[in-house]
TITOR-498927 format. One record per residue (C-alpha): x negated, y negated, z; residue in three letters. Coordinates in steps of 0.05 Angstrom, whole numbers, plus 5000, padded with zeros to 4 digits. Last residue first. Layout:
<rs>
XYZALA;...
</rs>
This chain:
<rs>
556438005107UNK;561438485072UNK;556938795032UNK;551238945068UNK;554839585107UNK;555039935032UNK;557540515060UNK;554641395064UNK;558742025067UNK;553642565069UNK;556243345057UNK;550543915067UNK;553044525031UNK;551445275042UNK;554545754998UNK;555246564992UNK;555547004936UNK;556447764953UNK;552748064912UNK;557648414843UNK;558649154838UNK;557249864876UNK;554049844941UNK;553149074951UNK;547748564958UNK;547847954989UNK;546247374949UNK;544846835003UNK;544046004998UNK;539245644967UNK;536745344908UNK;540144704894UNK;546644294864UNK;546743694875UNK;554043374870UNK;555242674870UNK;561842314888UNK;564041664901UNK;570441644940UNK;577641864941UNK;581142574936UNK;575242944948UNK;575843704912UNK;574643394836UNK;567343384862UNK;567344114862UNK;571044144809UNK;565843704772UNK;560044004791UNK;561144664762UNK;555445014791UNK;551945714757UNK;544645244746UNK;544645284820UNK;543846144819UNK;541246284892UNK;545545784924UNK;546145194959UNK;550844524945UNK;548143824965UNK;555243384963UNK;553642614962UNK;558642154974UNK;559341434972UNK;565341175010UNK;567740544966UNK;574540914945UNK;576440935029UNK;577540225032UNK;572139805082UNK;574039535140UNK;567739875182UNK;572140245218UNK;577840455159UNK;571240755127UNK;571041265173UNK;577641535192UNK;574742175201UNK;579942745198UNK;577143425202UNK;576744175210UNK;579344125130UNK;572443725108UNK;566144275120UNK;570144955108UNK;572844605048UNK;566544415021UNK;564745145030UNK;570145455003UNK;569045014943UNK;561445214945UNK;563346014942UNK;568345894878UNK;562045494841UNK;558546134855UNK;563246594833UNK;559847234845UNK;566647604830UNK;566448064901UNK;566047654958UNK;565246994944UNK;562146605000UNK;563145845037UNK;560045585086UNK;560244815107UNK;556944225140UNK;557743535150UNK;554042835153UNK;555742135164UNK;554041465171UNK;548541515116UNK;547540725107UNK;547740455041UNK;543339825013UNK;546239644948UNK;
</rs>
């Protein structure tokens, strides 16, 4: 299936005081898809379900991601999460770093297909 990256957004996220990283990367997808709606697979005719997604989610403790609610977050499309090292722990005074997110969102189509 040849797919062609037509599209790519970004979003920040944190959790202040529970160090909820899978909490952080939800704000974070959200910060990235709520500013917008791209009717992008309506252009190329193609139904939104055959958008294929890839979510790369960063932060200090990966291993900490629940993929699937993240995932769950996209009400149509094929979704992937990668989690990876990144992101910012910053430290507090007295309890839990502050957690905070980076994610890099790619919405790709199979252009080939309807040739």
């Amino acid at each position: 299936m040849p797919l062609k990256r037509l599209l790519t957004e970004f979003g920040m996220g944190s959790s202040l005081r529970r160090q909820d990283y899978t909490e952080a990367a939800t704000r974070a997808v959200k910060d990235a898809l709520w500013h917008n709606s791209i009717n992008l697979a309506e252009l190329f005719g193609k139904d939104k379900t055959e958008m294929v997604i890839t979510v790369e989610v960063a932060v200090q403790q990966p291993d900490q991601i629940d993929a699937d609610k993240i995932a769950a977050i996209f009400p149509y499309g094929q979704v992937t999460v990668v989690p990876v090292k990144g992101g910012l722990d910053v430290p507090r005074p007295v309890g839990n770093p502050t957690v905070m997110a980076n994610v890099a969102i790619f919405v790709a189509l199979d252009l080939e297909a309807a040739a």
